[in-house]
N, C-alpha and C positions, 0 to 999 in steps of 0.2 A: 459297948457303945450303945446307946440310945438309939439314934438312926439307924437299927437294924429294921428290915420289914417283918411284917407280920406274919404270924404262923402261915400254910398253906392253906385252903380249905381241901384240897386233895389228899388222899392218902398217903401215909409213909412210905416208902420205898425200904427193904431188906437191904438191896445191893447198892454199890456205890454210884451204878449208873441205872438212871432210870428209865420205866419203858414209857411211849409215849406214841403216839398214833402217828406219826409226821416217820416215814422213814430215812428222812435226809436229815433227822435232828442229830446235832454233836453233841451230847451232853455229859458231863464230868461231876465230879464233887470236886471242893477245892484239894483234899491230902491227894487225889488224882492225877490235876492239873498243876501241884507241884511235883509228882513224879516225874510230870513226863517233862517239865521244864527241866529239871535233872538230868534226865537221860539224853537230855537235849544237847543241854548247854555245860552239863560238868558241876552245878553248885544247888542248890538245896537253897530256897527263898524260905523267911519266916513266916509260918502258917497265915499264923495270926495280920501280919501285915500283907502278906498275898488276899486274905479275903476283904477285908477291910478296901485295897485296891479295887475286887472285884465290886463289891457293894457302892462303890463309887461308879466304876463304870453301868452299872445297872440304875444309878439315880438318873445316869445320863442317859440313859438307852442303848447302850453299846453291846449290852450282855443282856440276860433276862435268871434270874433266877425261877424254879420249875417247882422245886419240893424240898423238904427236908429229911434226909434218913430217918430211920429208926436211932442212931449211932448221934443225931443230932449234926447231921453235916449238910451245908447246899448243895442242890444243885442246881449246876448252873447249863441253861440250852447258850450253847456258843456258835448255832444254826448260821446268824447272820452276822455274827460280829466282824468279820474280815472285810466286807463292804459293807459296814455302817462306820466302822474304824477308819476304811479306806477314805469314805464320802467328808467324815470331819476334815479329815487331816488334807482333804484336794480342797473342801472350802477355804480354810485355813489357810494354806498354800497361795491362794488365789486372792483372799482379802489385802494380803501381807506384798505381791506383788503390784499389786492396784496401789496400796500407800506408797509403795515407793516407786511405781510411776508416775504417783500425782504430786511426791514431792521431788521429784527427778526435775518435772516440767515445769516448779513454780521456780526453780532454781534459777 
């Protein structure tokens, strides 16, 4: 795909997870964060459309991608995604009650 982002200007990383100054950063590669969805949940997503997914959520800022391997894999810091995921999904939550209070009351 085209809409990939641009190389890093940081260095490549050897390991799958990379080091980084922030010690409360989560950070993964995607073949990683399909492990562990595995170990999780029982089934094995396709790579290729797991990252694809992630590369979406990072156009949105939900995620941040950090560096690329040597092995050529992201990664990705998932530091903040659980309250930025959360915040969407309360606005969202919240837009969607408001229309249907305001179509509740013109009824």
């Amino acid at each position: 795909m085209t809409d990939r982002p641009p190389s890093p200007p940081t260095p490549l990383s050897a390991s799958p997870i990379a080091e980084t100054d922030r010690e409360d950063s989560v950070l993964a590669t995607t073949s990683r964060l399909n492990e562990t969805i595995e170990n999780a949940l029982g089934f094995r997503l396709d790579e290729s459309a797991l990252e694809e997914f992630l590369f979406e959520l990072d156009r949105h800022d939900y995620l941040e991608w950090v560096t690329v391997t040597r092995r050529g894999e992201y990664v990705w810091d998932l530091s903040d995604s659980p309250e930025r995921i959360a915040d969407a999904v309360a606005d969202a939550l919240i837009d969607r009650v408001q229309s249907w209070l305001e179509n509740d009351s013109e009824g």
